[in-house]
N, C-alpha and C positions, 0 to 999 in steps of 0.2 A: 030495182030488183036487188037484192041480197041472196046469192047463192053460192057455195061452194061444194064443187062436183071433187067426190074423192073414194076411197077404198075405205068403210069401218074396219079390214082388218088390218091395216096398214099402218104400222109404228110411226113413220115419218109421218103422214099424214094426220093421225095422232096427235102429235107430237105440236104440229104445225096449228092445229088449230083451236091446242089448247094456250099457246104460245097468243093468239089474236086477244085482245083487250077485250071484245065485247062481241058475242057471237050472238046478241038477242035480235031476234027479227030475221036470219040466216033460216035458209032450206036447204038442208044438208040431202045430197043425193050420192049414194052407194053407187058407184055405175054399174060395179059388178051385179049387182041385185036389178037395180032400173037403168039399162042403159042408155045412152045418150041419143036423144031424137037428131032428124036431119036438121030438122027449127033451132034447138041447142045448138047444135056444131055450127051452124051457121051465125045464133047471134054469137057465138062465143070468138068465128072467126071475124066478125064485122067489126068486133072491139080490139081484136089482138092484129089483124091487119093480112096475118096471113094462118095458111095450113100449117106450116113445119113447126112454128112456135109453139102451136099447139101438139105438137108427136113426141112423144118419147122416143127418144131414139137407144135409152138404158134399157128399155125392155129386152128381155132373155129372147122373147119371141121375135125381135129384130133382127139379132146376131143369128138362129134358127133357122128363118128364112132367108137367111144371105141377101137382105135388104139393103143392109149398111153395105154391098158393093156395087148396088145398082144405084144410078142416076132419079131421083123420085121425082115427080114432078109436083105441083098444090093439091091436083086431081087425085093422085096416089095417096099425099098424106089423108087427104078427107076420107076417100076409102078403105084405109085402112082402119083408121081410127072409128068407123063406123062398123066395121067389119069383127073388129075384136077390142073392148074394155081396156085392153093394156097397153094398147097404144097411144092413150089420150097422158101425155105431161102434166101430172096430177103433185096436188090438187090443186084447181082451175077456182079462185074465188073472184068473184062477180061482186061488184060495189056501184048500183047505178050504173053508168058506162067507163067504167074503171074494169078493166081486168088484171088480175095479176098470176102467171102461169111457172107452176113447178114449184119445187123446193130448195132454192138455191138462196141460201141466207139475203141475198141483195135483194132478191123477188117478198122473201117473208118479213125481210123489215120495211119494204115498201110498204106493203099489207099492212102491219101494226100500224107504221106511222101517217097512212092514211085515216085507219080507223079512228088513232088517238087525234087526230086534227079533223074530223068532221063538226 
């Protein structure tokens, strides 16, 4: 599977995937338009190992709901992240059973230099 789950109106993510060497063959999914199944969240958490790696925890709606002072547990990040689009640490690209999650230059050059060495 070739996926990356992300925002089209989203600069960074933008940014991020026009930054990948070769997006052919990729199923780009909008969450905000199609949002993410339990099936996704779950293969997405079987590849990354857990829930939190997969939450944003930058989302505005975090700080909002006074999230960031409570204790989360794996059960919490998965409901939340199923519960609202913005909490999923985007974007989430899918390479076979490679995942790589967020936008933090060490995650996006893992990305490229996976791509470039397939």
């Amino acid at each position: 599977m070739r996926k990356i789950y992300y925002f089209k109106t989203c600069d960074t993510c933008k940014r991020i995937i026009k930054s990948l060497p070769n997006t052919d063959g990729f199923v780009f999914q909008d969450i905000k338009e199609e949002p993410i199944t339990v099936k996704q969240l779950e293969e997405m958490h079987a590849l990354s190992g857990n829930y939190e790696q997969l939450f944003g925890k930058r989302a505005k709606l975090y700080k909002e709901m006074g999230l960031k002072d409570e204790k989360l547990t794996e059960s919490d990040f998965k409901r939340y992240i199923l519960e609202h689009y913005t909490f999923l640490n985007r974007p989430v690209i899918v390479i076979a059973n490679n995942i790589f999650i967020g936008n933090s230059p060490k995650v996006v050059q893992a990305a490229i230099d996976f791509l470039n060495n397939e």
